[in-house]
Every structure is written in structure tokens, then in C-alpha cells.
Backbone as numpy.savetxt, mean C-alpha at the origin, in Angstrom:
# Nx Ny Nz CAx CAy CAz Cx Cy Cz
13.95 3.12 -3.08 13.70 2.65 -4.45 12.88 3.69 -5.19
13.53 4.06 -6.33 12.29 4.54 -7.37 11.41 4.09 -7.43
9.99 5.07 -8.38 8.82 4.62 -8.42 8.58 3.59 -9.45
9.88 4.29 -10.73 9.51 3.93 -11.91 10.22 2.15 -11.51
11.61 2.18 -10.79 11.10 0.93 -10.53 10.15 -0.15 -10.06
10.09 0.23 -8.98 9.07 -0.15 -8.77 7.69 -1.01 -9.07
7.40 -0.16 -10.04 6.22 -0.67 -11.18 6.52 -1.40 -12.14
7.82 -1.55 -12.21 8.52 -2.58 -13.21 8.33 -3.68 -12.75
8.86 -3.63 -11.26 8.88 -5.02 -10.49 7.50 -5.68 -10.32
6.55 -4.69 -10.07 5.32 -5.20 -10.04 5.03 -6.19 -11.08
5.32 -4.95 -12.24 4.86 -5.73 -14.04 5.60 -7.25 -14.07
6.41 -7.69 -13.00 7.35 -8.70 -13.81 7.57 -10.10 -12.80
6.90 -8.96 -11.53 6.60 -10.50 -10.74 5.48 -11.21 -11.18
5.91 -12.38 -11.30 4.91 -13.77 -11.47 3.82 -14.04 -10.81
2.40 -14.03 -11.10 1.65 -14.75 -10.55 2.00 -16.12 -9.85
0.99 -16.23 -8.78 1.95 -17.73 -7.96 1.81 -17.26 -6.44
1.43 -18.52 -5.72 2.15 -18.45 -4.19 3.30 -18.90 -3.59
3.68 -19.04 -2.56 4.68 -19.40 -2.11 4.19 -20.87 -2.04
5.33 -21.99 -2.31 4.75 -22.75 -2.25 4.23 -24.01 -1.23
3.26 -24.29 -0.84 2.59 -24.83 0.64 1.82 -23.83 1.11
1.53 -23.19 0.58 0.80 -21.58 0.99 -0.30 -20.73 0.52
-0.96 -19.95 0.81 -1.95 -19.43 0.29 -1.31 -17.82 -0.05
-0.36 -17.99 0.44 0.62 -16.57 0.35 1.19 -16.21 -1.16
0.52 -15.06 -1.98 1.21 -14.97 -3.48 2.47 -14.56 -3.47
3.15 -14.43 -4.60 4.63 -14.12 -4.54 4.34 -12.64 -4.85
3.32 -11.84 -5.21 3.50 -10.33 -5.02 3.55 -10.21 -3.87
2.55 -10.61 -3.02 2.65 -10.57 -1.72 3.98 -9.89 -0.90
4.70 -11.31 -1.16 6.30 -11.41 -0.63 7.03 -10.57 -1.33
7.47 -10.32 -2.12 8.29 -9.99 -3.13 7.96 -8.49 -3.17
6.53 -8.01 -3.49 6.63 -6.43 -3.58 6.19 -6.13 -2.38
5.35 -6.59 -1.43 5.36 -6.13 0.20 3.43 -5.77 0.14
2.65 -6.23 -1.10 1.12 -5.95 -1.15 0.91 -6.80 0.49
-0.96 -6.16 0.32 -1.38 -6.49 1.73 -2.66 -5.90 1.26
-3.77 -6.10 2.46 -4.93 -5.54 2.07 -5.19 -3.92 3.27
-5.70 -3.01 2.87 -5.11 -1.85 3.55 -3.96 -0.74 3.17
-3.58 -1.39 2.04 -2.36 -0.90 1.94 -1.55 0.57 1.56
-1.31 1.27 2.24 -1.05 2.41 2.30 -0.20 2.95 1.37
-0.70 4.51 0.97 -0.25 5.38 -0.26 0.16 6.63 0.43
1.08 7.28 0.87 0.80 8.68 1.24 1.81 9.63 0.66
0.66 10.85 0.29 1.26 11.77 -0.37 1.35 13.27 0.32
1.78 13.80 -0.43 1.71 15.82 0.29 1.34 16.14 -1.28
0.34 16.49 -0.72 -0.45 17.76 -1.77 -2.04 18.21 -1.59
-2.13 18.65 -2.68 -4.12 19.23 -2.29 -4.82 17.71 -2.28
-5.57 17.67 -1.04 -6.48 16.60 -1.22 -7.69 16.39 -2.16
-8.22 18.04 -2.73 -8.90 17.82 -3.63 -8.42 17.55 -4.96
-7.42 18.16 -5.04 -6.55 18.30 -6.27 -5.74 16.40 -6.95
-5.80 15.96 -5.91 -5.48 14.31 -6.10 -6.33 13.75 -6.44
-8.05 14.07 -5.66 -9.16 13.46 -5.63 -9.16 13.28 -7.44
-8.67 14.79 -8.01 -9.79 15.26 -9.26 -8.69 14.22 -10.08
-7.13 14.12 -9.89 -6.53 13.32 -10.85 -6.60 11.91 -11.02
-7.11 11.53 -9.88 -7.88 10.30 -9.74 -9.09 9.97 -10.75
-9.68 10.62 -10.65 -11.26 10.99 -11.23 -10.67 11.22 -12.61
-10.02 12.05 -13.41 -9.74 12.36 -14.88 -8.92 11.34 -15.21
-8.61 10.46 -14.35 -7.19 9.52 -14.82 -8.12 8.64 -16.12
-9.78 7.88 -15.42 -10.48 6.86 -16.31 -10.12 5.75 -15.11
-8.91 6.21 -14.59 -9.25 4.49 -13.75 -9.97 4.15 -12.72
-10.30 5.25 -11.54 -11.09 5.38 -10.63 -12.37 6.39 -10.86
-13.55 5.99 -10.05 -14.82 6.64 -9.70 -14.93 6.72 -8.34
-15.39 7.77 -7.85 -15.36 8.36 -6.61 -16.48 8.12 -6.70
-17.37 6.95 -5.61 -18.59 6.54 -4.98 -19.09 7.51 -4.27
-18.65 8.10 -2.99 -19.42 8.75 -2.21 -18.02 9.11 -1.60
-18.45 10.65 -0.75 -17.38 11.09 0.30 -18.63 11.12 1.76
-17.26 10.73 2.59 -18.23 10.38 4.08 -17.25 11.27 5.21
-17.67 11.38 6.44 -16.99 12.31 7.36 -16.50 11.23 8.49
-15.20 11.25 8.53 -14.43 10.28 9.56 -14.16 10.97 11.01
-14.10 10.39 11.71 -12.89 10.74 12.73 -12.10 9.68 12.91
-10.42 9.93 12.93 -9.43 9.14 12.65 -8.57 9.64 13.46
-7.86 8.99 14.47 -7.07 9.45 15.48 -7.10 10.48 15.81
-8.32 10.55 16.63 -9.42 11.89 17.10 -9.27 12.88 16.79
-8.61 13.09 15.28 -9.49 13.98 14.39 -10.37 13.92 13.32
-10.95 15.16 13.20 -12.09 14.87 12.19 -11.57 15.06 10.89
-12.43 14.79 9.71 -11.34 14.67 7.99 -12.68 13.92 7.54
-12.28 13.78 6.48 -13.13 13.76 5.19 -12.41 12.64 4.38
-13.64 11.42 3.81 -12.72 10.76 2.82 -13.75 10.16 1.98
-12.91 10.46 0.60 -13.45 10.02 -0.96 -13.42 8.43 -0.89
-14.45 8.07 -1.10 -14.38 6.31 -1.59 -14.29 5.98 -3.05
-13.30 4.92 -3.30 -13.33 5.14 -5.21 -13.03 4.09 -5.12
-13.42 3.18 -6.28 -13.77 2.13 -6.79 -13.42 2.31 -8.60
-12.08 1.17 -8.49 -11.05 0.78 -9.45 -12.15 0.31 -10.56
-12.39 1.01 -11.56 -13.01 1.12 -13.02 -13.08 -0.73 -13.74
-11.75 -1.34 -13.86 -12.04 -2.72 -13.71 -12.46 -3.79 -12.94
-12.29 -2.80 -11.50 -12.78 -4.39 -10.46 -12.35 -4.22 -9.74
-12.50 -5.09 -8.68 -11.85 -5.85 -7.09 -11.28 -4.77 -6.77
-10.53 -3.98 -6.68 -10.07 -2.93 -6.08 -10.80 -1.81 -5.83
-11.01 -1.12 -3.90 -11.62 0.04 -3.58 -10.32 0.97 -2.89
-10.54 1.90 -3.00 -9.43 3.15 -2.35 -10.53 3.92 -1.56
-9.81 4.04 0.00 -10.52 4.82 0.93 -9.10 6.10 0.65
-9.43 7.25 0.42 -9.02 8.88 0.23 -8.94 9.44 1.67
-8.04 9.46 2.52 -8.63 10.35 3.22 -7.75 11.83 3.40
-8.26 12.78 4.11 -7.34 14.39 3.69 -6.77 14.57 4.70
-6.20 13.89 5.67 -4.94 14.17 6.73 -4.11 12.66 6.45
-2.98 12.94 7.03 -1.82 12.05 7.15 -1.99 10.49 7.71
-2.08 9.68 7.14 -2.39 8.14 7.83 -1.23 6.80 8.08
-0.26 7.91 8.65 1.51 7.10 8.78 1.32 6.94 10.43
0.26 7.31 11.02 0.17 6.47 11.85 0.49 4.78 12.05
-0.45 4.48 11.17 -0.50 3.05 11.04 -0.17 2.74 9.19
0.19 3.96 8.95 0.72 3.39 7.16 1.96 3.79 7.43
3.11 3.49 8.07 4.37 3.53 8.13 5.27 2.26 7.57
6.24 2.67 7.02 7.29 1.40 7.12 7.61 0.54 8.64
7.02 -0.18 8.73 7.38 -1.28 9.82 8.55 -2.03 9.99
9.05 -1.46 11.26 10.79 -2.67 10.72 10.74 -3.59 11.09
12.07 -4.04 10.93 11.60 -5.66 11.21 11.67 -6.48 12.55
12.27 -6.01 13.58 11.69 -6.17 14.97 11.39 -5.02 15.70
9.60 -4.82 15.68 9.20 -3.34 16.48 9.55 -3.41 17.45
10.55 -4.30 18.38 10.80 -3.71 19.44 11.98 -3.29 19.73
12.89 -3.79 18.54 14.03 -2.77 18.46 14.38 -2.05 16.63
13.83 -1.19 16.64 13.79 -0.64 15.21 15.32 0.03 15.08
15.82 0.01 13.67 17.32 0.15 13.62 16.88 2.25 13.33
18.27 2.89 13.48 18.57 4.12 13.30 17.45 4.11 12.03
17.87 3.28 11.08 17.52 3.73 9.54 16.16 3.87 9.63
15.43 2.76 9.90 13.98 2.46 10.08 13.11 3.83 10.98
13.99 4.40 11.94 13.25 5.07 12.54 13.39 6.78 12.02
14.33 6.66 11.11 14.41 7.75 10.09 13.68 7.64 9.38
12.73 7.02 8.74 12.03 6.58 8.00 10.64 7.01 8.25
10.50 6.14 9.63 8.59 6.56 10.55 8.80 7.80 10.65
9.73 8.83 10.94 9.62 10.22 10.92 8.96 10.86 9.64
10.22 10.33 8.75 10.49 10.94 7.37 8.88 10.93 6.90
8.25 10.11 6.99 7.14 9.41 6.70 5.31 9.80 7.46
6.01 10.68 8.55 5.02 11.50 9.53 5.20 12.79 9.15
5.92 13.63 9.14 5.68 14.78 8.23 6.09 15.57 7.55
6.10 14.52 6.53 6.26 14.97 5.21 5.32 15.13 4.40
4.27 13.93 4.99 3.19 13.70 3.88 2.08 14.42 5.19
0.70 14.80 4.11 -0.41 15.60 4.67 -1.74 14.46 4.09
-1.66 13.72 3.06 -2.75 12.75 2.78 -2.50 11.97 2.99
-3.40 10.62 2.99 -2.80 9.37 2.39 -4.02 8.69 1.84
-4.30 7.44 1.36 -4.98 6.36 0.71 -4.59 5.46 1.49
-5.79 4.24 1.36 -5.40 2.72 1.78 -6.07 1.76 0.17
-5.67 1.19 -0.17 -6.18 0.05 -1.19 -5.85 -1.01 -0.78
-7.64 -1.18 -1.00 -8.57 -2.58 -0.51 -8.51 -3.11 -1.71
-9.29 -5.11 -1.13 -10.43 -5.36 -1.78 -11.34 -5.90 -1.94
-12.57 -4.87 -1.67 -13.41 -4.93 -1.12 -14.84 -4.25 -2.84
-14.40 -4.42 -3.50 -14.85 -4.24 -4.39 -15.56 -5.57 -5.44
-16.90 -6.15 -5.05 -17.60 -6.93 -4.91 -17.56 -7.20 -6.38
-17.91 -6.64 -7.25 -17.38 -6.68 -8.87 -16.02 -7.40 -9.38
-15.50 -8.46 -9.81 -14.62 -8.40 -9.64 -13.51 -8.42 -11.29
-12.17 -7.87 -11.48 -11.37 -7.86 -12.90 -11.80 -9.44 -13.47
-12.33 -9.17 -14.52 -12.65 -10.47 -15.47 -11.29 -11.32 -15.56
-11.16 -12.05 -15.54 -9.83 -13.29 -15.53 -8.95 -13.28 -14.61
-9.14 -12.63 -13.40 -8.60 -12.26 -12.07 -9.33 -12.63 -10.58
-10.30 -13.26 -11.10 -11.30 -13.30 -9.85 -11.01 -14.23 -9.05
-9.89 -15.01 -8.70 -8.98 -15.64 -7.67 -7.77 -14.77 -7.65
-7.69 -13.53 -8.12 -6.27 -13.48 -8.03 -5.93 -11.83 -7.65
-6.72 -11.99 -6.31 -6.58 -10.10 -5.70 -5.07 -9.43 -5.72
-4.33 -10.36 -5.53 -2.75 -9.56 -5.64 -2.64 -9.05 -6.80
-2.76 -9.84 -8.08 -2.63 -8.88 -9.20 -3.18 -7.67 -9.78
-4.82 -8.02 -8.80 -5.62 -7.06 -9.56 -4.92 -5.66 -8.39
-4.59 -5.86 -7.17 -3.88 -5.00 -6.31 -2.87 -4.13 -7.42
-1.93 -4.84 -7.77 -0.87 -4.33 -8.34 -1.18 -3.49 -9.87
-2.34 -4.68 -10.17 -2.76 -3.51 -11.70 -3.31 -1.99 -11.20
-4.15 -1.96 -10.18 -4.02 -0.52 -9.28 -3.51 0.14 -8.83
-2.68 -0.41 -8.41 -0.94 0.40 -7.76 -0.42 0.98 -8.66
-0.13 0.17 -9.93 0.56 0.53 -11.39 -0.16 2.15 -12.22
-1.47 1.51 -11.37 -2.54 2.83 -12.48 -1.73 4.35 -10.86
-1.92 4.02 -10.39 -2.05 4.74 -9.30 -0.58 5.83 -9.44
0.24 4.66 -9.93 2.25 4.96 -9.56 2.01 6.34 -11.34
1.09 5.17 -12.21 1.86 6.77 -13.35 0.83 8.17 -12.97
-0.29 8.09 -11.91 -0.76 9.22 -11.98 0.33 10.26 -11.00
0.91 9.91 -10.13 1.94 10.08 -9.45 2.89 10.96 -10.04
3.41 9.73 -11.55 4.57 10.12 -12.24 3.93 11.45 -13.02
2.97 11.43 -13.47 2.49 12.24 -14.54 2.10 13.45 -14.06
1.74 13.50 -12.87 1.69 15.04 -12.18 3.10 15.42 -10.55
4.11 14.72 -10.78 4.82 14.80 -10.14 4.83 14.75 -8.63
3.69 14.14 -8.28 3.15 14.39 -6.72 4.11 13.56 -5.98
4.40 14.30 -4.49 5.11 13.66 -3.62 4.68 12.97 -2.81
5.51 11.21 -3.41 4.44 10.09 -2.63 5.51 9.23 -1.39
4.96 8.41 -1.21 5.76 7.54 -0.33 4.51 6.17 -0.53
5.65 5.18 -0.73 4.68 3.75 -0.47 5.53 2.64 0.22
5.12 3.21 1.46 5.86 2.52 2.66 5.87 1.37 2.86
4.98 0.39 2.96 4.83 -1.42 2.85 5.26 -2.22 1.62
6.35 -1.28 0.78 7.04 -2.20 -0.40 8.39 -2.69 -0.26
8.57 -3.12 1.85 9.60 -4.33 1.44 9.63 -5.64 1.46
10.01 -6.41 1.00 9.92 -7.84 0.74 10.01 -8.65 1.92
9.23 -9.98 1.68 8.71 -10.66 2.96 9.13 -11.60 2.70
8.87 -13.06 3.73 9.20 -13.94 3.75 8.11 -14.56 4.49
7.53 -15.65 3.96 7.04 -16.82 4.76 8.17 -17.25 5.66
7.44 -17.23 7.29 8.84 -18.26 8.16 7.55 -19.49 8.03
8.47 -20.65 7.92 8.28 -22.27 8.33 7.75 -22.17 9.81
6.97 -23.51 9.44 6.32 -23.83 11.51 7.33 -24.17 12.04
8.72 -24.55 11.66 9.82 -24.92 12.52 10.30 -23.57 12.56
9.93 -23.05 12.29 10.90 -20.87 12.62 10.07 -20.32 13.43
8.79 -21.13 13.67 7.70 -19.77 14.11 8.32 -19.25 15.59
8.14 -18.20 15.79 8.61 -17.12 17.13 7.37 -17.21 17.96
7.65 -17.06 19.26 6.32 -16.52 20.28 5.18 -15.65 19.93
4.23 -16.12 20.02 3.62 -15.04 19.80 3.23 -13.72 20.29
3.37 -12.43 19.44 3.46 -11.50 20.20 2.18 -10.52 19.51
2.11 -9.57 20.26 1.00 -8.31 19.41 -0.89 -9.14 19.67
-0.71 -10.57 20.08 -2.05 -11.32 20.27 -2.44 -11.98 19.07
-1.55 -12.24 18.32 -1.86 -13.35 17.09 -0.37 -13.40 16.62
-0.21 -14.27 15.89 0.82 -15.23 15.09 1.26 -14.83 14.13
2.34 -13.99 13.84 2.38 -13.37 11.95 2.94 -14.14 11.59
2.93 -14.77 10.32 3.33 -15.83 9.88 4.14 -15.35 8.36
4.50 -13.90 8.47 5.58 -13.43 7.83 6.71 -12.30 8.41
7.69 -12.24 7.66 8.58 -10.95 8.38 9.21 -10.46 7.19
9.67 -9.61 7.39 10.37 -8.20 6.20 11.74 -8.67 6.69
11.72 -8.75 5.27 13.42 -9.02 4.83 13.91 -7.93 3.75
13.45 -7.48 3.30 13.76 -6.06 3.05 14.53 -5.54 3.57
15.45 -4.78 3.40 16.08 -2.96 3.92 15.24 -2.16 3.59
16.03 -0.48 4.26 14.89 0.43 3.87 15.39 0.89 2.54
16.03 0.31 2.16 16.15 1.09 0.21 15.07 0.83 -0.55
14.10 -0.62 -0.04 12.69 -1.20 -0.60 12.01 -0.02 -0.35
11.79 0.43 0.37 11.03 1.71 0.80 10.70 2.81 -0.66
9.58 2.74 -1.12 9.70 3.58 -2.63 9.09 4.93 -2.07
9.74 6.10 -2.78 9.28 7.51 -2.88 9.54 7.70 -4.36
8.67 9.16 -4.41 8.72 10.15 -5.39 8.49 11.70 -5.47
9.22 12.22 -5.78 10.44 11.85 -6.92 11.61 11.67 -6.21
């Protein structure tokens, strides 16, 4: 999927959960989550600064990680209206920010073209939280949107300096029913699954 779609879909899904649920329909529908992974290829400082000149983010503090025992560096920034924080960090985080298919224990051809495509290609990535204690004035029950009003700010800085992104967790979900639920596996209960293909899968350009 395009980006520019993408952000359309965001703009046009409905506030709302599923209903019997605490689950929103961005949620489902555009594939949000908390954590949710951004990854790009380019200068890590050079993103930091378009971040920073955009007006929508402020870079709090940079701290020194080690992240799948390597060491790296990451900008903390905190979304100018609210509820939303972005952890920056300057190596690749498709470790665990990959497209997930939809049964990890048998992932299709496509899907696993994908976790590649998606390991190195990109050299940064982001996660957006929210964890940002402040919260968007007329939004303060409603973290999915304020998610997506960040994503949106996030998708035209993207568009506007042409950077090569990937936003791997945008395929669509589904609440299963307690009469669907599966064994539990992984040591807890997911109480959704991707119904998506990988065409949900958005890059740019």
C-alpha cells in the first residue's frame, strides 16, 4: 500500500470500538498498537533534525541503549500536542518491528519476503508510544486517534523529504469471539489476528 494512502485511511476511519470490546476500530482496521514500529534508511541525525523542524515533535533527551547486543543511541521526542512519545533509535529495529504473518509458525512465501525485505533495507527505525503523560485536549480517552494524528504528522514528513520508510504493523485485524479462541500459544492469549495480506504492508516511495 501507498503512504499517501494510507493516511487517507487513517483520516477516515471512525472513532469507535469493536463492539463488546475495548478494542478501537483504528486498532483493527489500520493495524495501530502501542510500540508501534516506523523504519526507515537514511541519516539518523538527519531524520532526528526533520523531526525537530517539522513543529510537531521535541526531542526530550538522547540516552545510550544496548539493543540486541548492540550498542546505539536513541532520541526521545514527545508529540507537541500530547499523548504521543517516539523512542528514535540509529540501527535497524525489524527485529521485533517486522510484519508478522498470520500463523508464525507457518509464514507464507510472501510474508517471509517481506521480514527480509524489511531487515535490510532499512538502517533506523522508531517505535510510537503512549506514554506521554500530557494528554491531546478532546482526546484524552482516545489514544488510537491521538496515535494516528502522529502517524499522519509523521507519514507527510516522510512524503516531504522523500525518505525510505516501511510501516510494517498496518495490516488489518480482527477481534476472534470466545467461541474462536485458539490454544494458547507464545504464554498468553491474543485475542486478535491479521487478516490482512501483505499489500496492507505500507512503504515509501
Amino acid at each position: 500500500m501507498k503512504l499517501e494512502e494510507y493516511l487517507i485511511a487513517l483520516k477516515e476511519c471512525p472513532d469507535g470500538f469493536i463492539e463488546g470490546t475495548s478494542y478501537p476500530l483504528l486498532d483493527m482496521r489500520c493495524g495501530l498498537d502501542d510500540n508501534w514500529p516506523i523504519l526507515f534508511n537514511g541519516d539518523f541525525y538527519e531524520i532526528s533534525r526533520h523531526l525537530i523542524e517539522s513543529g510537531k515533535f521535541n526531542r526530550n533527551s538522547i540516552e545510550s541503549l544496548s539493543y540486541m547486543d548492540k550498542e546505539g543511541k536513541v532520541h526521545i521526542f514527545e508529540y507537541v500536542p500530547g499523548t504521543v512519545t517516539l523512542k528514535f533509535y540509529n540501527q535497524n529495529i525489524s527485529e521485533y518491528g517486522h510484519s508478522y504473518p498470520k500463523d508464525e509458525d507457518n509464514p507464507t512465501d510472501g510474508e517471509l519476503f517481506h521480514i527480509e525485505k524489511q531487515r535490510v533495507s532499512y538502517n533506523v527505525g522508531l517505535s510510537v508510544n503512549g506514554w506521554n503523560e500530557r494528554r491531546i485536549i478532546g482526546l484524552e480517552k482516545s489514544a488510537a486517534r491521538a496515535f494516528a494524528l502522529a502517524i499522519e504528522d509523521i507519514g507527510k514528513i516522510v512524503i516531504a523529504h522523500n525518505i525510505p520508510t516501511c510501516f510494517p504493523w498496518t495490516r488489518p485485524r480482527r477481534y476472534i469471539p470466545e467461541e474462536e479462541k485458539r490454544p494458547i500459544k507464545y504464554g498468553c492469549a491474543n485475542p486478535l489476528e491479521i487478516i490482512g495480506d501483505c499489500s496492507s504492508i505500507v512503504y515509501h516511495p
